[in-house]
MIKE-130888 format. One record per residue (C-alpha): residue in three letters; x, y, z. Coordinates in Angstrom, 3 decimals. Layout:
% MIKE-130888
(node ala, (X, Y, Z))
...
This chain:
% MIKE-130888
(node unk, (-10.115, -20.824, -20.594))
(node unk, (-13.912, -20.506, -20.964))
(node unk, (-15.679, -21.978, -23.820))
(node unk, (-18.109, -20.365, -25.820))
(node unk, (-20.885, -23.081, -24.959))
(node unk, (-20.147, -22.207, -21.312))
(node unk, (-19.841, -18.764, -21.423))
(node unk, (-23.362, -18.172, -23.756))
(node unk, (-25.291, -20.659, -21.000))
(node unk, (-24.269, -18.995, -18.261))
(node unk, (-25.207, -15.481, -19.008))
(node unk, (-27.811, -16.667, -21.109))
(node unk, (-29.569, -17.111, -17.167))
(node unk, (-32.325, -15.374, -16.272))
(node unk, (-31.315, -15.509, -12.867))
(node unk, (-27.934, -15.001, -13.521))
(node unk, (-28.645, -11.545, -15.576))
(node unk, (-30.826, -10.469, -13.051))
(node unk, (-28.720, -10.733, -10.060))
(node unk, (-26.330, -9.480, -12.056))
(node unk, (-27.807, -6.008, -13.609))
(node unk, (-29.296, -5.514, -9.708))
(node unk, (-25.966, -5.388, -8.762))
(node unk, (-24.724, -2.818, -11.318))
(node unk, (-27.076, -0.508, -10.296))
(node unk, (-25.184, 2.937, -10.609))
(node unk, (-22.164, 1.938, -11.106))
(node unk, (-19.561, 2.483, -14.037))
(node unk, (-19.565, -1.063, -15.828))
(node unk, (-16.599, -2.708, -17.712))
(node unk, (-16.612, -6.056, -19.913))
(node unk, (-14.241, -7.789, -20.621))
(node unk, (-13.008, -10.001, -23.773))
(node unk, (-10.230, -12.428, -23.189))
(node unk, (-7.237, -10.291, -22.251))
(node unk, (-9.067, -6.610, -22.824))
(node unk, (-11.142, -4.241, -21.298))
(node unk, (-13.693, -2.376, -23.477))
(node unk, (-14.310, 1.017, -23.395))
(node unk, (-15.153, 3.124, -20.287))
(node unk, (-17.172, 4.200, -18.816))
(node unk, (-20.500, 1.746, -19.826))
(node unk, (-23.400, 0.685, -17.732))
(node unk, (-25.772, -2.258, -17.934))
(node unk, (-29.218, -0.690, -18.111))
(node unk, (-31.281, -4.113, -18.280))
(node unk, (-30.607, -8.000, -17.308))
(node unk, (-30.365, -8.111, -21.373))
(node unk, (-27.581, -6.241, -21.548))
(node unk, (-25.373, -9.481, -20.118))
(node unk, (-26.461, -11.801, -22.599))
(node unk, (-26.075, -8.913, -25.956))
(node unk, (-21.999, -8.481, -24.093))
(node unk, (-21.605, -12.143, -24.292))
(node unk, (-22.771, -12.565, -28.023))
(node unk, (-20.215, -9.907, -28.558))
(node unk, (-17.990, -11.980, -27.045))
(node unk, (-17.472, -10.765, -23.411))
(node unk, (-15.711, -13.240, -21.081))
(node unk, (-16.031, -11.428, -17.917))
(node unk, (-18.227, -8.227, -16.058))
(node unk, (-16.445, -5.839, -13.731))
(node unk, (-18.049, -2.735, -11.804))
(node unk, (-16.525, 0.356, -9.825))
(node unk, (-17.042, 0.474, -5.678))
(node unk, (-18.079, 3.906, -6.466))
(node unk, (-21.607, 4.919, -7.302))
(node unk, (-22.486, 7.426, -9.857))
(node unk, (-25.249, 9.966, -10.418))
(node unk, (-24.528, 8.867, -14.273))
(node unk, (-21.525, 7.174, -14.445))
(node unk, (-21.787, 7.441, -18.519))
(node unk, (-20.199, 11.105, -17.858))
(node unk, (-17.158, 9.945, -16.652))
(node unk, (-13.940, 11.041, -18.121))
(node unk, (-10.443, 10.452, -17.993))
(node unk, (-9.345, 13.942, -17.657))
(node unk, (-11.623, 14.447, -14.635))
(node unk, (-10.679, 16.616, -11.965))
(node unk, (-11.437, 15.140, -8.347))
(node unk, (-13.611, 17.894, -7.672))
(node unk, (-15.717, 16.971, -11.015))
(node unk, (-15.918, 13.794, -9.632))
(node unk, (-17.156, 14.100, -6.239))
(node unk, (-19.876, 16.263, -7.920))
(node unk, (-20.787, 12.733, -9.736))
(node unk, (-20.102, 10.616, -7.102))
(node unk, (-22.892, 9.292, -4.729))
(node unk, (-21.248, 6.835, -2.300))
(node unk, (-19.328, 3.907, -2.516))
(node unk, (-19.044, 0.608, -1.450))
(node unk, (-16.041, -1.002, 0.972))
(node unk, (-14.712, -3.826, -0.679))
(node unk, (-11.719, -5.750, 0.171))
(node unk, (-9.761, -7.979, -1.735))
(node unk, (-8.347, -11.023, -0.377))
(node unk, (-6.023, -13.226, -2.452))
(node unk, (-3.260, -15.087, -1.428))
(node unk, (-1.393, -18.246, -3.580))
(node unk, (-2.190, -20.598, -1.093))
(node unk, (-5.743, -21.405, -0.940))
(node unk, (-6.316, -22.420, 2.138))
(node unk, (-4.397, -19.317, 3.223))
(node unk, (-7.100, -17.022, 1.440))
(node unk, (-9.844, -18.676, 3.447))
(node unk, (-7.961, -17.690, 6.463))
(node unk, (-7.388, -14.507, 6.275))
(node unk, (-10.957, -13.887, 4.755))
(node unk, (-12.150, -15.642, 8.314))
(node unk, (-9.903, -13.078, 10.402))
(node unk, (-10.938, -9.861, 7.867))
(node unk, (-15.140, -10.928, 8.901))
(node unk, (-13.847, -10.969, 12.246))
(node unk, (-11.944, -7.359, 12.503))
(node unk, (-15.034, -5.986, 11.055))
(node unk, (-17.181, -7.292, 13.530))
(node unk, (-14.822, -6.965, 16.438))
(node unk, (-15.549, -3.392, 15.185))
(node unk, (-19.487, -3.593, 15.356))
(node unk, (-20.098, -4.120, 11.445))
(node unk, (-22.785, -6.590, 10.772))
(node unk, (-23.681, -5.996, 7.360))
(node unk, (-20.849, -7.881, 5.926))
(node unk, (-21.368, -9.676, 2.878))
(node unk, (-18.623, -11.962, 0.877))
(node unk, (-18.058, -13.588, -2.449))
(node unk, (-15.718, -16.000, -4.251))
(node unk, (-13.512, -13.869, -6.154))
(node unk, (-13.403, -16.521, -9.107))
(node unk, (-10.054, -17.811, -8.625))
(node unk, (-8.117, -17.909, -5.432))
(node unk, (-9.418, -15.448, -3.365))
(node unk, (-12.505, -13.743, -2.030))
(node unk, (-14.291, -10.107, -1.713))
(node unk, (-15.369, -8.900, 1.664))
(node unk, (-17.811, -6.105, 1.234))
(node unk, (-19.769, -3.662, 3.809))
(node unk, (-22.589, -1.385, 1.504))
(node unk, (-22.409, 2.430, 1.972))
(node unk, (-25.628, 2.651, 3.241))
(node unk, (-24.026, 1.118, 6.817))
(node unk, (-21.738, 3.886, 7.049))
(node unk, (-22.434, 7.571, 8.547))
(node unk, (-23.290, 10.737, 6.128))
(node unk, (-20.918, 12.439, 7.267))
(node unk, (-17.011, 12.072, 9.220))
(node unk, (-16.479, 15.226, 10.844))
(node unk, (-17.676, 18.314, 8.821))
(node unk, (-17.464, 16.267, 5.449))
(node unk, (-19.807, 14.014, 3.866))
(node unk, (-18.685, 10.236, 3.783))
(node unk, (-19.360, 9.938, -0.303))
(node unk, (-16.511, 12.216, -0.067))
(node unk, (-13.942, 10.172, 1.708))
(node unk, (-13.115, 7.744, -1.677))
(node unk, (-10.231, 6.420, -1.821))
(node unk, (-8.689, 8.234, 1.227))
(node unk, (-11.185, 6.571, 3.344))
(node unk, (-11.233, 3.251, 2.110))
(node unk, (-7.333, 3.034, 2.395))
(node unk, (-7.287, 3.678, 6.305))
(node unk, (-10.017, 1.353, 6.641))
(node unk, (-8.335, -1.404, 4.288))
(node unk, (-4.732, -0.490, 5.836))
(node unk, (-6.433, -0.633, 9.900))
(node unk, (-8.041, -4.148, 8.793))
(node unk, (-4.913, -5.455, 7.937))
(node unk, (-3.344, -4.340, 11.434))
(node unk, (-6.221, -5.624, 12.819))
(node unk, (-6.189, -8.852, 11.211))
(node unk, (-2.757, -10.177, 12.797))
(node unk, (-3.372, -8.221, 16.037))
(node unk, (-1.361, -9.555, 18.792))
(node unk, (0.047, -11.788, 16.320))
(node unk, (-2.728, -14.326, 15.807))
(node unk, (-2.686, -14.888, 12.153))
(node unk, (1.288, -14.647, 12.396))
(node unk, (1.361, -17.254, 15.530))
(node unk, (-1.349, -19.350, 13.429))
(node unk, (0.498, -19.686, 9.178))
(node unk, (3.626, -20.483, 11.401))
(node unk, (2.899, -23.393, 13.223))
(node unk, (1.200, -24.677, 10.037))
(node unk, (4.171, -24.365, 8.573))
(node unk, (5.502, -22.059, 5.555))
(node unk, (6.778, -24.728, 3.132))
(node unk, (3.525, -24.850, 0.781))
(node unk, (3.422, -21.070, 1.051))
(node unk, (6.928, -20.416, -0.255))
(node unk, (6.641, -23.029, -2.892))
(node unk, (3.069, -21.178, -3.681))
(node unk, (4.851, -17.330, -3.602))
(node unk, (8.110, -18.087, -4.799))
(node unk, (9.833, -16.181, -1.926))
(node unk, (12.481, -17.170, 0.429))
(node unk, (11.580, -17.624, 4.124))
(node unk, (13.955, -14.129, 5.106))
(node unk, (11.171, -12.137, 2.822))
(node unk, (8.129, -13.337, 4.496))
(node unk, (9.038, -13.779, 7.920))
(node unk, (10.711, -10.772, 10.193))
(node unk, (11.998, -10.414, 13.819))
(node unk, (10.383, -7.307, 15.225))
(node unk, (10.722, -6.194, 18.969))
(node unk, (7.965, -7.027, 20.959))
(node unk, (7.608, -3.961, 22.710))
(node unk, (7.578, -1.615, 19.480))
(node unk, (7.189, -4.067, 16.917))
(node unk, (10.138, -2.703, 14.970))
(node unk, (11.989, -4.686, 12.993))
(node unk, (15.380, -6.261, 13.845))
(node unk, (18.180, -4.685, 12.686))
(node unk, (20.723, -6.718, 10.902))
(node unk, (24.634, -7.225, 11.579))
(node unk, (26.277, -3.974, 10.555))
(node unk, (29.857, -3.070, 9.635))
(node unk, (32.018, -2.919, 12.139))
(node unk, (33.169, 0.439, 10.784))
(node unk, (32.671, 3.481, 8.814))
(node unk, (34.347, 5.850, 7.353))
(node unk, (33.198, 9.513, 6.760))
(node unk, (34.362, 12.603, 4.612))
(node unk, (34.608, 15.844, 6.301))
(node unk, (34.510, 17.413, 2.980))
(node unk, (30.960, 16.126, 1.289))
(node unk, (29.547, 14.234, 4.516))
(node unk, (29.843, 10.394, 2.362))
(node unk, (29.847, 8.164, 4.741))
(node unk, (31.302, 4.480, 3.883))
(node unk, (30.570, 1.248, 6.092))
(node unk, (32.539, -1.464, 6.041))
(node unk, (33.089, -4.615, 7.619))
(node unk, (37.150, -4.411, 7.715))
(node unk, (39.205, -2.283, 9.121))
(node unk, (41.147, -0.112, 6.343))
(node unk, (44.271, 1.781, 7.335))
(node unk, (43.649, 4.459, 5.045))
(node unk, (40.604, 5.369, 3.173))
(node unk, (40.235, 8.392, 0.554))
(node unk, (36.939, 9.098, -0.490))
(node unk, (35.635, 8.061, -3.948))
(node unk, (33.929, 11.605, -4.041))
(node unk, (35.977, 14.081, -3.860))
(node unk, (39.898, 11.847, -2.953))
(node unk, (40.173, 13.455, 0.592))
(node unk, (41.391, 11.068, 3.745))
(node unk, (38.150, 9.501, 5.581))
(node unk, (37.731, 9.456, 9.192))
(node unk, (37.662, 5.818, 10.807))
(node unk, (35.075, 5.331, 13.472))
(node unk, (34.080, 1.960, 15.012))
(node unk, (30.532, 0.921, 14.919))
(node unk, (29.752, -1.018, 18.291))
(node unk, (26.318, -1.488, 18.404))
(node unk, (24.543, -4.355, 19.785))
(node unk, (22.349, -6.105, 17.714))
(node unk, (20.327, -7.620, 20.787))
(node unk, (19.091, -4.697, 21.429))
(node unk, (16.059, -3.250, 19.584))
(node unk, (17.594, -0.008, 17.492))
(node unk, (14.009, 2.156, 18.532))
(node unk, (13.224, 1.525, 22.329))
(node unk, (16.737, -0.667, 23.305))
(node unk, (14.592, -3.384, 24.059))
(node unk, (15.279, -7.060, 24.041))
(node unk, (12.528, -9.127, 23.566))
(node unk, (12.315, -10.489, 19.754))
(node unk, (9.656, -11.982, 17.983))
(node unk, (8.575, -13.412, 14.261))
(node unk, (6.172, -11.959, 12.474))
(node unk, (4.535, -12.548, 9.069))
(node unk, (4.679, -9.986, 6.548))
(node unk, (0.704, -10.383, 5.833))
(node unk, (0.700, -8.147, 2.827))
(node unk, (3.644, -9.848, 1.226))
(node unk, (0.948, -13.080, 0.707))
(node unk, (-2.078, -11.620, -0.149))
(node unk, (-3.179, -8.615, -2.226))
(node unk, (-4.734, -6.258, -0.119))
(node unk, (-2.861, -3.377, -1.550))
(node unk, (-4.931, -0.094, -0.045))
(node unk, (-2.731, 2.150, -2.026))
(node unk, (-3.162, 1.215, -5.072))
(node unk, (-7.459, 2.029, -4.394))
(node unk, (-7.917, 4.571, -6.374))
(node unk, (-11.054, 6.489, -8.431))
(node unk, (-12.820, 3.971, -10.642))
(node unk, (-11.163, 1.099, -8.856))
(node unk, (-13.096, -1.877, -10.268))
(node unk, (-13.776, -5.325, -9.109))
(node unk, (-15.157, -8.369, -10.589))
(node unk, (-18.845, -8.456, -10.717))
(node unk, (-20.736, -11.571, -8.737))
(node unk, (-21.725, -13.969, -10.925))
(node unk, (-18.935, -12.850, -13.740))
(node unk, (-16.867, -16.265, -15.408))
(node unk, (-13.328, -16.104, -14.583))
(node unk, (-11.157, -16.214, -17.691))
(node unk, (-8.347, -18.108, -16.109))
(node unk, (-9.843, -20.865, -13.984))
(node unk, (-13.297, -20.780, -15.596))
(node unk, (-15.409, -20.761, -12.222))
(node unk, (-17.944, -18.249, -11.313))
(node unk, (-17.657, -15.193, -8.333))
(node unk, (-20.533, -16.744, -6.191))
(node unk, (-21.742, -14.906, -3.222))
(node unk, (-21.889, -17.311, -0.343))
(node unk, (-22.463, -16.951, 3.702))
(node unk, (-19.677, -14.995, 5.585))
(node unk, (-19.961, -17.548, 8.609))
(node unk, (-18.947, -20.168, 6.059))
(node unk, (-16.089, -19.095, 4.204))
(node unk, (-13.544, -21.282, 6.049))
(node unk, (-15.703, -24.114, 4.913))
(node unk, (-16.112, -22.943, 0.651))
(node unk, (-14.842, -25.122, -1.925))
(node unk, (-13.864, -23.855, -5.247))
(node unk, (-15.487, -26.584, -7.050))
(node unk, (-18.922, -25.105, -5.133))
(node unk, (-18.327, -22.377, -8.053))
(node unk, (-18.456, -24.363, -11.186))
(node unk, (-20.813, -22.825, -13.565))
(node unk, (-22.564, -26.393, -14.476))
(node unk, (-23.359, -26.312, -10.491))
(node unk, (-24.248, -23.244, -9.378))
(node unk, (-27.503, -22.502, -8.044))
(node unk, (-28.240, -18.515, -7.067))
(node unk, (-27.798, -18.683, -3.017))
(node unk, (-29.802, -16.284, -0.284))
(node unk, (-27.245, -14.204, -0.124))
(node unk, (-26.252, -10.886, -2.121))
(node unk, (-23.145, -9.500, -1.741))
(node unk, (-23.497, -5.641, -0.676))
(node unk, (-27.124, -6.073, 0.012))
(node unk, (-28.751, -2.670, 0.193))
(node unk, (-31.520, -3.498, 1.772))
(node unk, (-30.177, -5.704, 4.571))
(node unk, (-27.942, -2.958, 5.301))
(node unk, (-28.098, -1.325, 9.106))
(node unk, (-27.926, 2.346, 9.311))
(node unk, (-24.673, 3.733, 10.948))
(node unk, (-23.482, -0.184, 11.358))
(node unk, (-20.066, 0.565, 10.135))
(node unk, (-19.681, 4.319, 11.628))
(node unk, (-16.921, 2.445, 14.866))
(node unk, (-15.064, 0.919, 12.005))
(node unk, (-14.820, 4.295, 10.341))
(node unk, (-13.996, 6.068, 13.774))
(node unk, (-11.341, 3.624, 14.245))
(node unk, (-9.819, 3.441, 11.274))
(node unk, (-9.490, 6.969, 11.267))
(node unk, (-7.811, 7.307, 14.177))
(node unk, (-5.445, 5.007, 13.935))
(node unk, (-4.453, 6.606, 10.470))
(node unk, (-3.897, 9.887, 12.425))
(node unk, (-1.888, 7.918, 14.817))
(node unk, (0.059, 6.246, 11.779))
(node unk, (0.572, 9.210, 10.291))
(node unk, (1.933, 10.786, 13.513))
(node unk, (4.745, 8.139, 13.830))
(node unk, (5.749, 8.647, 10.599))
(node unk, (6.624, 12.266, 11.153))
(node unk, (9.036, 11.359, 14.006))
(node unk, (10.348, 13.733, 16.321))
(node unk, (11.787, 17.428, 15.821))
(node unk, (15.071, 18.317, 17.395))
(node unk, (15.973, 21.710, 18.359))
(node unk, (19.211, 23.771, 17.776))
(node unk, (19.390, 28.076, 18.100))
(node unk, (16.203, 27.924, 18.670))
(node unk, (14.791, 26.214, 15.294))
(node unk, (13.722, 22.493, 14.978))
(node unk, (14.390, 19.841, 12.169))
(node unk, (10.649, 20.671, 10.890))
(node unk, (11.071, 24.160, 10.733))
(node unk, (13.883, 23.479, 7.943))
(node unk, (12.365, 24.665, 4.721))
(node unk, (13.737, 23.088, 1.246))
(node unk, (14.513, 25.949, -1.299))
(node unk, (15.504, 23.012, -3.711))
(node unk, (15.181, 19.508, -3.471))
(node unk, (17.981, 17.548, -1.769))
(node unk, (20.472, 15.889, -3.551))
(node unk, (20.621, 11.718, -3.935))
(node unk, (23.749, 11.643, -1.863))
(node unk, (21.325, 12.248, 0.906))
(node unk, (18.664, 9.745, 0.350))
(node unk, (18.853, 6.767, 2.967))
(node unk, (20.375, 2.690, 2.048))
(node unk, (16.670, 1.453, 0.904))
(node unk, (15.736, 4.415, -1.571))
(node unk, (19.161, 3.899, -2.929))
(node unk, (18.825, 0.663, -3.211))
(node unk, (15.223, 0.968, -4.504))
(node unk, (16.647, 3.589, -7.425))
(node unk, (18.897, 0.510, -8.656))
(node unk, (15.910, -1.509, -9.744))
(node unk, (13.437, -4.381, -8.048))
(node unk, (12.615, -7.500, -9.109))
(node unk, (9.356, -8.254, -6.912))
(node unk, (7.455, -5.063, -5.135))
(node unk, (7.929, -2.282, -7.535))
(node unk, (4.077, -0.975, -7.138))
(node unk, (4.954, -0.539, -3.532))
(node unk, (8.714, 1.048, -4.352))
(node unk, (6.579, 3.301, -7.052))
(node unk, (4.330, 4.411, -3.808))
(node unk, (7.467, 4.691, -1.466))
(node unk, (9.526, 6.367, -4.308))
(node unk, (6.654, 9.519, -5.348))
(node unk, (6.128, 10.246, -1.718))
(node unk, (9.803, 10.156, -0.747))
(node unk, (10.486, 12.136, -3.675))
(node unk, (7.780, 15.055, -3.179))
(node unk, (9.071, 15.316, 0.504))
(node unk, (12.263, 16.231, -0.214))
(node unk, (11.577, 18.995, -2.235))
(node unk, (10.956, 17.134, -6.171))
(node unk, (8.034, 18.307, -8.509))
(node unk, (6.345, 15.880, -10.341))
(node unk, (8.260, 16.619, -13.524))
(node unk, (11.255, 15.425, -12.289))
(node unk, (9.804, 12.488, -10.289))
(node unk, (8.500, 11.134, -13.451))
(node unk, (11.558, 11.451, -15.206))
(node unk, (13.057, 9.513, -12.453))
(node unk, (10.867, 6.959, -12.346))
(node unk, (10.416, 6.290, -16.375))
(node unk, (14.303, 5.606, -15.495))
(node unk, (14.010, 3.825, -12.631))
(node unk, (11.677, 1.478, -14.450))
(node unk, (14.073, 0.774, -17.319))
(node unk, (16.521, -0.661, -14.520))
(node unk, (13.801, -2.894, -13.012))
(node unk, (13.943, -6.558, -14.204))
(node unk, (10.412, -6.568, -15.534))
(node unk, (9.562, -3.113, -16.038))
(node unk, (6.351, -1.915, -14.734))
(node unk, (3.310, -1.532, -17.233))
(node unk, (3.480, 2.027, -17.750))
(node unk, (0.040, 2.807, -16.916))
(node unk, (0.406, 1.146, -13.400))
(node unk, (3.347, 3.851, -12.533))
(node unk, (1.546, 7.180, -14.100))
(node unk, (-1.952, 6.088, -12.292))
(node unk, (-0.083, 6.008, -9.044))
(node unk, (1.516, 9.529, -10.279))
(node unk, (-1.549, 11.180, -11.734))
(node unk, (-3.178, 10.786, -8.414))
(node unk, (-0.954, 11.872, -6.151))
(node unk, (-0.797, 15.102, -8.388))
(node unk, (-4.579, 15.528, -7.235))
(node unk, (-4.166, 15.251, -3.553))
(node unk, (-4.315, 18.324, -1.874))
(node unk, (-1.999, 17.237, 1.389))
(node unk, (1.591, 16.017, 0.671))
(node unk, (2.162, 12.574, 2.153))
(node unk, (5.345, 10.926, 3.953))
(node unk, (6.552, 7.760, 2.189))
(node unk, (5.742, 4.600, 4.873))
(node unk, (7.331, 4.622, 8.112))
(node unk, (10.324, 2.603, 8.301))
(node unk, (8.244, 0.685, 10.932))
(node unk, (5.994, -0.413, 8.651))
(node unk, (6.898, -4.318, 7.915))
(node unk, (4.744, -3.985, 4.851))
(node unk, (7.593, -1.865, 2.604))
(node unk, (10.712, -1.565, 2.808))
(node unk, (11.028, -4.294, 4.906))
(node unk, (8.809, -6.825, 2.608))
(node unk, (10.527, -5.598, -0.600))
(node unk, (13.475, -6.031, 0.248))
(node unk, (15.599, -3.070, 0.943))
(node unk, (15.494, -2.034, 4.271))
(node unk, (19.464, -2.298, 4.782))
(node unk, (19.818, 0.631, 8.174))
(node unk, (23.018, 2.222, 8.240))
(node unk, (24.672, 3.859, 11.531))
(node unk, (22.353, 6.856, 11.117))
(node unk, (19.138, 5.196, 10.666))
(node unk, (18.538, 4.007, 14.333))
(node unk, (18.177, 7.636, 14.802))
(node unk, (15.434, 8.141, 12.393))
(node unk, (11.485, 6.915, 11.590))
(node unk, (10.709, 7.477, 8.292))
(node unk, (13.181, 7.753, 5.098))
(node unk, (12.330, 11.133, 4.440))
(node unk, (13.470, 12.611, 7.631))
(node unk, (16.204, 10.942, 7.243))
(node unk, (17.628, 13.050, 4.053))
(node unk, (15.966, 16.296, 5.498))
(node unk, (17.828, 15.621, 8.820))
(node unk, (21.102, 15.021, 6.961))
(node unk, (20.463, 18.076, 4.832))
(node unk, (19.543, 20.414, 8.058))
(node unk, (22.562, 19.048, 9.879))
(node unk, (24.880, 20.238, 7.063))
(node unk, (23.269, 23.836, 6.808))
(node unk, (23.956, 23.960, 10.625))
(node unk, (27.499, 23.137, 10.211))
(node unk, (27.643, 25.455, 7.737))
(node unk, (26.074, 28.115, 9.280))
(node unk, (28.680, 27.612, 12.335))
(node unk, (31.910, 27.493, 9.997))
(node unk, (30.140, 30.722, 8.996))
(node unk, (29.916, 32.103, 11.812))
(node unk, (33.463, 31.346, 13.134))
(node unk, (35.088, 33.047, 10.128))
(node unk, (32.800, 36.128, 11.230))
(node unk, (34.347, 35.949, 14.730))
(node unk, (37.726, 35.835, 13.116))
(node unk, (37.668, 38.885, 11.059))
(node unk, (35.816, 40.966, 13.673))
(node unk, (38.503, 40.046, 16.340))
(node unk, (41.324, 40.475, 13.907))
(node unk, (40.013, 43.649, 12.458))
(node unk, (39.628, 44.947, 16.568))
(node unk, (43.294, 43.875, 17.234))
(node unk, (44.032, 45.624, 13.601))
């Protein structure tokens, strides 16, 4: 908790108000008081401005990445086109927090590092206030334009690759991984609350997929409806809970030494990065905001202080006490140290390894009369009987990860062929079953902006350590090993029944024309 007396002396500052209103320079502002926002948008014109919120009894500042021609004509209801027409750049800023504290400084050390392994030298970082740290490169180091469109144009889309590619980057070749481990995870699973299984995952070390665990022994299928049950006994006879017709037994004797994607059998453990900390690129979205330097902390009382990037492994919380602090030579996202075109590799990269990303995801197309998998069009969306083991296990509620199953869920949904008023139906029931419900506003934000992209995305590749593995429900049954993403799974299931349709069809055709030419 802050105290009044502390909070009035501290932006009472000169210094402090000045660094302060420099900072919010065209951007949408947002105080806080105790455990609520006020309204949006707002601005701070003047340093006075600080010191007039805290009489009214403001606890903490926050700002938007994005700059604004005026952000004061911002509106809810905004269309994206609206806002690009306000929008002037924006800022990169990533968010590191993870429960372990010396953890944070760590990964902060390795996400300074990707960025310059990737030519960016106007990096610029500050304590986040409590546990973590911001990482920020200004807008004026990146191009004016990617490709044929201008860069103040690429928010959020372009922030995510970059935040999702410095997250790959950051355990590359498995040095943050090979680093937490022989520390030892004890502190951080006391810290997070999670058991070691959830945190730490066997992937191949060829493809990095993950491991696939034991399976039943056998499984049972329905020629009728195409259920198929897996089981770990043998069961003489089996009837299907569907629709009471006699399964067919078949024995599952797959080797689980062998890696499921490339039959590979070199293993190794891995960290599931994002499970510890919260760099969470997909839940960047338009008016993203993030606490302002020099803002009080409501819960630990300490102050977001700017401090040297080349000394972050070496930053003590207690260097942010408000009694102490002393305005250092360093801004974070300073304008005018910023180097023209610094950060246009990093945005090269990243975008190219979100095209590759989103290439793997689509997995391959197999061919039959002449027609592939992809050319299977959806005249109504598939039915949940379809859906693979970790969206139906997803659809029975989560305890931890449910912003990532909301993100897994809308995409998997609008793939396979659901409009948005039935995906939010689904998930306001979905969220009833979790065992703390999502904040509403969490779930329809996600939803409202999907509903203003203009390209329909895949959920996350089953590949992707960072979902369905971390949360939880990546369970494969004998037909995922065949599949890369959980969406072509259910269309692949769906265009394998129209094709064995289509041949009992055209077998009954056959049979009447041959009995009508012997008629």
């Amino acid at each position: 908790m802050i105290s009044p007396h502390t909070r009035l002396s501290h932006y009472k500052r000169p210094d402090i108000q000045r660094e302060m209103a420099l900072h919010a320079k065209g951007r949408e502002v947002a105080a806080r008081f105790g455990d609520k926002f006020g309204s949006r948008p707002d601005i701070i014109n003047n340093p006075g401005d600080i010191l007039e919120f805290a009489k009214q009894g403001a606890t903490s500042f926050h700002c938007s990445e994005e700059l604004w021609r005026n952000p004061l004509l911002l509106k809810t209801e905004m269309t994206r086109q609206e806002q690009d027409s306000l929008r002037t750049g924006w800022d990169l800023v990533i968010d590191v927090d993870c429960p372990v504290w010396e953890y944070s400084r760590l990964i902060a050390y390795f996400i300074i590092q990707a960025l310059k392994e990737n030519g960016v030298s106007s990096i610029s970082c500050k304590f986040s206030g409590n546990k973590g740290f911001h990482i920020g490169v200004p807008f004026e180091a990146f191009p004016a334009k990617a490709g044929d469109q201008e860069t103040r144009l690429r928010f959020p889309d372009g922030v995510r690759a970059i935040a999702s590619y410095l997250v790959s980057e950051i355990d590359r070749n498995n040095r943050l991984s090979d680093f937490i481990l022989k520390k030892g995870l004890l502190n951080l699973l006391e810290k997070t609350g999670r058991k070691r299984g959830e945190l730490i995952h066997t992937v191949c070390s060829r493809c990095a997929a993950p491991k696939a665990e034991e399976q039943a022994k056998f499984e049972y299928i329905c020629a009728s409806c195409q259920r198929r049950d897996a089981l770990g006994t043998e069961e003489e006879v089996r009837y299907c809970p569907r629709c009471k017709k006699m399964m067919e037994r078949m024995s599952l004797k797959r080797r689980q030494d062998q890696c499921v994607k490339c039959r590979g059998r070199d293993f190794r453990q891995k960290l599931d990065i994002e499970g510890i900390m919260s760099i969470d690129s997909l839940l960047i979205s338009s008016r993203h905001l993030y606490r302002m330097p020099y803002s009080l902390h409501e819960k630990s009382g300490l102050v977001s202080l700017p401090l040297d990037p080349e000394k972050v492994l070496f930053f003590e919380r207690e260097m942010a006490n408000p009694e102490r602090v002393v305005i250092p030579p360093f801004r974070f996202l300073d304008r005018e140290k910023a180097t023209a075109q610094d950060a246009a590799m990093l945005f090269e990269n990243a975008s190219q390894w979100h095209t590759r990303t989103v290439k793997e995801n689509e997995g391959p197309a197999e061919k039959q009369n002449g027609k592939t998998q992809r050319d299977f069009e959806l005249t109504e969306a598939l039915p949940p009987e379809l859906f693979p083991p970790c969206i139906q296990l997803i659809l029975n509620g989560m305890g931890d990860g449910k912003k990532r199953a909301v993100f897994i869920l809308i995409n998997f949904l609008r793939s396979v062929g659901y409009d948005y008023a039935r995906i939010e139906a689904m998930i306001g029931e979905w969220n009833k079953k979790n065992k703390e419900p999502l904040r509403e506003v969490v779930w329809r934000g996600q939803l409202n902006y999907h509903k203003q992209q203009a390209k329909q995305a895949l959920p996350p590749n089953c590949r992707n350590l960072a979902y369905m593995v971390a949360i939880g429900v990546c369970r494969p049954d004998s037909f995922c090993p065949a599949i890369k993403n959980p969406a072509q799974y259910t269309k692949k299931k769906a265009w394998l029944l129209a094709q064995g349709s289509k041949g009992k069809k055209s077998k009954k055709k056959a049979d009447e024309k041959q009995k009508a030419a012997k008629d």
